[in-house]
N, C-alpha and C positions, 0 to 999 in steps of 0.2 A: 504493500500500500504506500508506503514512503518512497517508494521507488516510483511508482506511478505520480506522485504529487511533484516529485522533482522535475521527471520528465512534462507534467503537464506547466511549472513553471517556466523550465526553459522554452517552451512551446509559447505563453501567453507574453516573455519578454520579445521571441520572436514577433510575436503578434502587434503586438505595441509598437514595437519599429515601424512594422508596414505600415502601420496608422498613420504612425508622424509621415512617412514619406507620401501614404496616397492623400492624406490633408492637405502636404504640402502642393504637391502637384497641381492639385484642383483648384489653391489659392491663388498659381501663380499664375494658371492659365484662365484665371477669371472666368471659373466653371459657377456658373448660376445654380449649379443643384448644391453645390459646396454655402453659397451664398443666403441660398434656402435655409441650408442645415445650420446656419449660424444661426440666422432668424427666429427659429422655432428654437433654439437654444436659447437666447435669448427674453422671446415668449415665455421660455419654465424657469428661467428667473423671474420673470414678475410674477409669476403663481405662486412661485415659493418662499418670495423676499418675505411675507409678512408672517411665516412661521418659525423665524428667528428667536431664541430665546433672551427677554430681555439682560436678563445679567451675563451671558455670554457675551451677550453685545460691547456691555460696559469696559469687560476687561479685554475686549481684543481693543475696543478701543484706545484703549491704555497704551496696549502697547505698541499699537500703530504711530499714538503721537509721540513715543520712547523715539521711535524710530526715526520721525519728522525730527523731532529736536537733536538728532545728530548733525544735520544737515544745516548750516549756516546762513544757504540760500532755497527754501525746499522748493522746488518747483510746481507748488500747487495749482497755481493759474495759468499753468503753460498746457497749450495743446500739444499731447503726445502725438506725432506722427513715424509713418511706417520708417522714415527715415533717421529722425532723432531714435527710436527703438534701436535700431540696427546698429548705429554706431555704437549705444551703451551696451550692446549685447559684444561687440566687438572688446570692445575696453572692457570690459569685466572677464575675459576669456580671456585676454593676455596679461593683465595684472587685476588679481581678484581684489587688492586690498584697494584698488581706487577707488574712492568718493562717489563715483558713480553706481556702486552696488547698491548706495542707501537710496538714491533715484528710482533704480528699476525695482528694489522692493517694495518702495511707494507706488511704483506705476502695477506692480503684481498686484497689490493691494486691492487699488480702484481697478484691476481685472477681473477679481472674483467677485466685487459686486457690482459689474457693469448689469444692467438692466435689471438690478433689480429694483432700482426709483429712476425715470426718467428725467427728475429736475434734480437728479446727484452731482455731485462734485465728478465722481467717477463717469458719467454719460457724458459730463461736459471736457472732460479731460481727453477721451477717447477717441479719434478723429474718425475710427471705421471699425468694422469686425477682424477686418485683415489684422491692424494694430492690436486690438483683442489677444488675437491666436497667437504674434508675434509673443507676446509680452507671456502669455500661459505656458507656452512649448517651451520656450528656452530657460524658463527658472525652474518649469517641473521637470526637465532633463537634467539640468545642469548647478542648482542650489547647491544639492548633495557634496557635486565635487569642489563644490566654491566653499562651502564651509570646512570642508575636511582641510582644503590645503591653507586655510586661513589656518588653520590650527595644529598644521603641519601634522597630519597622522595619516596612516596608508588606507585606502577603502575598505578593507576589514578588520581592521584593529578596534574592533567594539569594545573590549575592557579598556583601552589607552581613553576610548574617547569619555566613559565613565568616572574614569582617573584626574581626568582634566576639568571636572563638571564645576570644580572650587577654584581653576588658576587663573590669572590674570589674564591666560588668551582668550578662553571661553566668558569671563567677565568680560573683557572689551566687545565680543562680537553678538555678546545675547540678545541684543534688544534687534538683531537680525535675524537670531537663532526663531526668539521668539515671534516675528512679526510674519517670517516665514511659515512655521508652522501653524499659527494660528489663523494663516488667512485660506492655510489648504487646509483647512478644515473648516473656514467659510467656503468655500468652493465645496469640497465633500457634501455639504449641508445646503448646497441651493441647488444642483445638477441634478437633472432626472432623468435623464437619456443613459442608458446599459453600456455603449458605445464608450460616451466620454469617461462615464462614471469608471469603466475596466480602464482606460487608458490612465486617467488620475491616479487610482491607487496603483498600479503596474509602478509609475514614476515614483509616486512616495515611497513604495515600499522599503528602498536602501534608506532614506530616512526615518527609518523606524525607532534607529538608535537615539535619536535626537528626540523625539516622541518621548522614549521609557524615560529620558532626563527629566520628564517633569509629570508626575503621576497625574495630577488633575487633568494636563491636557489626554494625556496616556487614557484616561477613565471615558475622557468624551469623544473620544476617536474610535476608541473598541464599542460603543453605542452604535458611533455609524457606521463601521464595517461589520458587526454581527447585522443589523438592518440590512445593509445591501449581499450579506452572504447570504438571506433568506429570502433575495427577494425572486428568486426563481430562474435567472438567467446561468446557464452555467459558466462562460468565462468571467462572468462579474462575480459569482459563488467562489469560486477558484480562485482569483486575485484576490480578494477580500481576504479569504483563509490563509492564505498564507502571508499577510500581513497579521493577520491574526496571531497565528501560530509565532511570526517573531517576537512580537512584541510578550508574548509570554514567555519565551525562552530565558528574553534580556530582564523582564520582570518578577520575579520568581512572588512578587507580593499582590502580582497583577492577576494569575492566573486563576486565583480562587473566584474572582470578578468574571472570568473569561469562561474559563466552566461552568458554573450561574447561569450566566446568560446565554451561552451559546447551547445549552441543555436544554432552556425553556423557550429559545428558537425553535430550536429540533422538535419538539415535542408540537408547537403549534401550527409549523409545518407538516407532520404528518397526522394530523387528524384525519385528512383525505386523502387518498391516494386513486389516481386513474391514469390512463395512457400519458396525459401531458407531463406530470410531476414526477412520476414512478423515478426517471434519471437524476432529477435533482435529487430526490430523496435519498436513492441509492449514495449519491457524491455526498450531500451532507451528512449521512450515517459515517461512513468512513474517513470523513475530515474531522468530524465532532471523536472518534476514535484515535484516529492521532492526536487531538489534544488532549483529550483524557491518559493519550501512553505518553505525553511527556514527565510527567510525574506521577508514576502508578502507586507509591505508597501515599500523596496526598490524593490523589483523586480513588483511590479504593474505597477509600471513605464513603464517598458520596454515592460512589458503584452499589456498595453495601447496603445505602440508606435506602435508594431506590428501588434495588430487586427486594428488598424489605415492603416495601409498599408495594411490590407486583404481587410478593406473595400475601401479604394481608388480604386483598382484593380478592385472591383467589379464593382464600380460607372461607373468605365472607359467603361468596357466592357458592364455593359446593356445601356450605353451612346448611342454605338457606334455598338455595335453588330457585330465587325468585327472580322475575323478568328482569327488576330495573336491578340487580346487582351482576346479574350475566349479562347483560349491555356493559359493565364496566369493563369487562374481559373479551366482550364479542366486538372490538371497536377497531379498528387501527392502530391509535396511537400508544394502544396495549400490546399490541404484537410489535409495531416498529422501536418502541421501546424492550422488549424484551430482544429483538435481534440486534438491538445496540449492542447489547451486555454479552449477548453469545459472541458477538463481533468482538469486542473488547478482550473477553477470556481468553478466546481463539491467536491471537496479536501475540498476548502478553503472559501467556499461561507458561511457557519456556524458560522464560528470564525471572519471570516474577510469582512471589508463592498467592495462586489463588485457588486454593484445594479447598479450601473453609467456604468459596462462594460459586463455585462449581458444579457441589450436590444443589445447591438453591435452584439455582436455573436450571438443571435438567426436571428438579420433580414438578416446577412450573411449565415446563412445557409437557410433561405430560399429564398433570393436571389439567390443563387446557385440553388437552386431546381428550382426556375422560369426560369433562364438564360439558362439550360440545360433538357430539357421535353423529354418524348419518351421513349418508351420503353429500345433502346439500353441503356440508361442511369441509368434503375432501380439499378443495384448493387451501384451505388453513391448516387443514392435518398433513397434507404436502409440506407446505411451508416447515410446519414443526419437525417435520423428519428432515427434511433439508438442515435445520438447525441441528438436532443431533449427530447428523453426520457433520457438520463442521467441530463439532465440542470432541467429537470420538477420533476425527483425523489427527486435533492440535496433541491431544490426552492419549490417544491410545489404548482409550478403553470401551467396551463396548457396550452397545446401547441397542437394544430389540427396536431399531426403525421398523420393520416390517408389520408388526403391531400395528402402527398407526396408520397403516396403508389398506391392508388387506381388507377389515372390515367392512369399509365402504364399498368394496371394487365387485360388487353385486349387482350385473343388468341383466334386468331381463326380458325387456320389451323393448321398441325403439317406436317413437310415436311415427304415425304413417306422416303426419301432417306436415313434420319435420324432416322425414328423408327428400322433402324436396326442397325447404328454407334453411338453408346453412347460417347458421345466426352465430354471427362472432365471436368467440371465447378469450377474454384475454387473461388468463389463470392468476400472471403476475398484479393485476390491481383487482381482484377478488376475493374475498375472506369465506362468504356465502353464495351458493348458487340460486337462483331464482330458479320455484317452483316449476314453471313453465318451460324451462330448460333441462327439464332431470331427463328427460325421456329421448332427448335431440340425437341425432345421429354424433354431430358434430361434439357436444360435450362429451360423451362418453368416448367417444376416438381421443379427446385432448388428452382425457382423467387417467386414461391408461399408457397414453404414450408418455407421459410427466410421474406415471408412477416409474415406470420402465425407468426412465433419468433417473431418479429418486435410489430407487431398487441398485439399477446398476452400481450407482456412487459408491452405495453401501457395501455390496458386495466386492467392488474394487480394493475398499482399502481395507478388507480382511483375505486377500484372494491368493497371499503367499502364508497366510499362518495359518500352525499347526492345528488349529481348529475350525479351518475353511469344511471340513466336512458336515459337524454337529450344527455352525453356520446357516447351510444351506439346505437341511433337512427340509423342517419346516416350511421353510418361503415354496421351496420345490415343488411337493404337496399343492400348495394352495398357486402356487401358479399354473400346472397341469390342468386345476378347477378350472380355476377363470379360464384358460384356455380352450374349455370345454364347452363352460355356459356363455361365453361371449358371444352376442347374435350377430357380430360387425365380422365378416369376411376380410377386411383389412385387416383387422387389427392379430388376426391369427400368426402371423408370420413374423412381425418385431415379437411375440410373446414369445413363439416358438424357438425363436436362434437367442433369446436372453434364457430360456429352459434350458436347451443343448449348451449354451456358454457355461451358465452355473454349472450343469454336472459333467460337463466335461473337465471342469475347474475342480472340482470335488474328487473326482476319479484320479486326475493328475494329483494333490496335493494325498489321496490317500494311498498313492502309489509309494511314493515320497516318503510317509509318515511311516510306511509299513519297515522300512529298512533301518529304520534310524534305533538306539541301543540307549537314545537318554528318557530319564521320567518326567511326566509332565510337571513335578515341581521343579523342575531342574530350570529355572528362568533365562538364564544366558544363554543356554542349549536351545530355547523354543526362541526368544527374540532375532538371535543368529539360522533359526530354520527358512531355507530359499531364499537367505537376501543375497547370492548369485543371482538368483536369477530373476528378483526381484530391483537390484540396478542394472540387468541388461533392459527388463523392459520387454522382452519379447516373448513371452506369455501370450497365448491366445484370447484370456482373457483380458489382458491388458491392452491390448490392440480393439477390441469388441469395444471396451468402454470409451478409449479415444476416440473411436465412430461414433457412438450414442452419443457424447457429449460435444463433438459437430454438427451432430444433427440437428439437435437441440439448437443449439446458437443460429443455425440457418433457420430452422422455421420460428425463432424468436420466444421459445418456450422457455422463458426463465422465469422461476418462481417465486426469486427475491431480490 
């Protein structure tokens, strides 16, 4: 997962470049849709200008006029033009410490709130949107490196720049430091467009250091990037978090605030789930998981407190069996929260001891399985064996998925009405099937082919131990069944080659077991059984689930 978030970083700063350059382009070639885009920019400044918070207001302005009063001549009544811009952007790139910085950080200033009062200071200063953009691009690229070399430190010496937070460099240049950051986060807080909003934090993010320098600001930044992490777009989710994720690294007092909030993001975000959100969801679960594994003995805590309250909820409801307390349990934001936590175990169960909160969450999902039976229920009881196979692959212990499968997987009719309306099943944003659907040709082709994934998963990752045979007894059994009573002519054939896979995997493995001289308590002897030939990989059975588990991905059948 950490792996994936870096690469999708290096990806969205790729991203961010072609911005700047295809903005540039469009500027230069005096492209009217660029002209537009400024416009309606614009426009969501003045929708936005009047939800400013008044004492916010007060202390940027504080330190705006910190800023002005360095300045002996300030340029307040002067119209900026494209070409006064251009030259102070020139002069502060070849020497940062000249007099002109304090200029273009007053002219940044009156950038972030250009439109949002049309008889501003800032609207009358501005000569066009061109000058606008000039003035936004070049400090949100290039601040970062302008304050580092004022202060003479390398681009990732984060503890030097923490070191210096009390010397007389960082005193001389704060009312810069400050006026900088406080005004992009006037900017953060008027933008409304996904576009700009991923561009802006992409650029702040190496300023993140400068941020953790001053907690109150630190506190009202991670407000607006937890905001824009949830607001549904995925490269504005994605930049966001991983500003996110710095700023508690470098905060270690920050991160209990960041947990907090970004948990009761998560949460209010999947109360729903359907076809449009299912991606975001997925990327928020496993970002909100990396920030929970940055510090797994503080954040256990809070892991603890919650699968606490999953299980109360449970106790309550198989207590009581009453509608409004199994709504508590039959909802979303009950299940996307409990796949947080299997997520989380799954990550961190290796490095870190979570044996104490392990049994919790399995008897809760299968709690859930017991409290909610029957077929309309199979896409949740999928779900939940999906989770146990991810808790049994991290642990290496095993868990009767096939339980929570088989019962349901009982047709016995196919409505006529329906072998000729193929009505869409999309399993992954399902918990409950509609009544109207139980009988579909189409549903019950899904339910069996996503048990098939399910089944196989399971079976793969027991399919070189020394008790693959006792394993696959039973499922055996009750797969032969269904393969008996199934009325769908399709579905005979994926049953029939996962039957032949399992026992032909059983007959291998008890071939195997028949030669071998050690006892089953012998643990070294049984963990060391076929892992030859279990890191070649070339096992028939291991080849069989590589195809299921393409197949899957190709016709889109993912169930979390």
């Amino acid at each position: 997962m950490g792996i994936y978030l870096r690469v999708m970083a290096i990806y969205q700063r790729i991203q961010s470049v072609c911005t700047i350059l295809t903005v540039r382009m469009a500027m230069f070639s005096k492209d009217p849709e660029f002209a537009n885009f400024l416009e309606k920019w614009q426009s969501e400044l003045v929708s936005h200008g009047s939800k400013e918070d008044s004492d916010e207001e007060d202390e940027m302005d504080s330190m705006h006029d910190g800023v002005d009063s360095g300045d002996r001549n300030p340029p307040n009544d002067k119209i900026l033009t494209s070409k006064t811009i251009s030259e102070w952007c020139q002069l502060v790139s070849k020497e940062p410490k000249t007099p002109v910085l304090r200029n273009l950080l007053n002219a940044f200033r009156d950038a972030c709130r250009f439109g949002v009062n049309s008889n501003s200071l800032s609207m009358q200063r501005l000569q066009s949107t061109e000058v606008f953009y000039q003035i936004i691009s070049f400090v949100l690229a290039e601040a970062d490196n302008i304050l580092r070399a004022l202060l003479d430190i390398s681009d990732d010496d984060k503890g030097k720049i923490m070191n210096l937070r009390h010397g007389n460099k960082w005193q001389a240049i704060e009312p810069l430091i400050k006026s900088y950051l406080w005004n992009s986060l006037d900017l953060l807080s008027q933008l409304t467009d996904n576009q700009m909003l991923t561009f802006v934090v992409t650029q702040l993010r190496p300023s993140a250091v400068f941020f953790s320098a001053y907690p109150s600001t630190s506190g009202k930044l991670l407000k607006i990037l937890i905001r824009l992490w949830a607001s549904g777009d995925q490269n504005l989710s994605l930049s966001s978090f991983l500003m996110i994720r710095e700023l508690a690294s470098l905060l270690p007092d920050c991160l209990d605030l960041c947990l907090t909030k970004a948990y009761n993001a998560y949460l209010a975000s999947s109360k729903l789930v359907d076809n449009r959100n299912i991606k975001h969801i997925e990327l928020f679960m496993n970002c909100l998981v990396e920030l929970y594994s940055l510090d797994v003995h503080k954040s256990s805590e809070r892991v603890v407190t919650s699968v606490g309250q999953l299980s109360a909820i449970l106790r309550q409801a198989s207590k009581t069996k009453e509608k409004e307390d199994l709504l508590k349990i039959d909802n979303w934001q009950y299940i996307n929260c409990l796949n947080l936590w299997v997520r989380f175990i799954c990550v961190n169960y290796k490095d870190c001891d979570l044996r104490t909160l392990l049994p919790t969450v399995v008897q809760i999902i299968r709690g859930v399985a017991h409290l909610l039976p029957g077929i309309r229920y199979l896409p949740l009881r999928l779900k939940l064996a999906q989770m146990l196979n991810e808790l049994s692959n991290c642990n290496q212990m095993f868990f009767p998925v096939p339980s929570l499968i088989f019962g349901c997987l009982e047709f016995r009719e196919i409505s006529q009405k329906e072998q000729t309306q193929k009505t869409k099943i999309h399993f992954s944003s399902l918990l409950k099937v509609p009544r109207n659907l139980l009988k579909s040709r189409y549903f019950q082709e899904q339910c069996i082919l996503s048990a098939i994934d399910v089944l196989s998963a399971h079976f793969a990752q027991w399919s070189y131990h020394v008790s693959f045979p006792e394993v696959a007894t039973i499922p055996l059994i009750l797969l032969k069944r269904l393969h008996e009573q199934t009325p769908i002519e399709s579905l005979h054939r994926p049953l029939k080659r996962l039957i032949d896979q399992v026992s032909e995997n059983r007959d291998f493995v008890q071939r195997k077991r028949e030669v071998v001289s050690f006892s089953p308590n012998d643990q070294s002897a049984v963990e060391s059984f076929l892992q030859d030939e279990k890191i070649s990989g070339n096992a028939s059975f291991t080849q069989f689930y590589a195809s299921v588990s393409k197949n899957s991905q190709t016709r889109g059948r993912k169930l979390l």
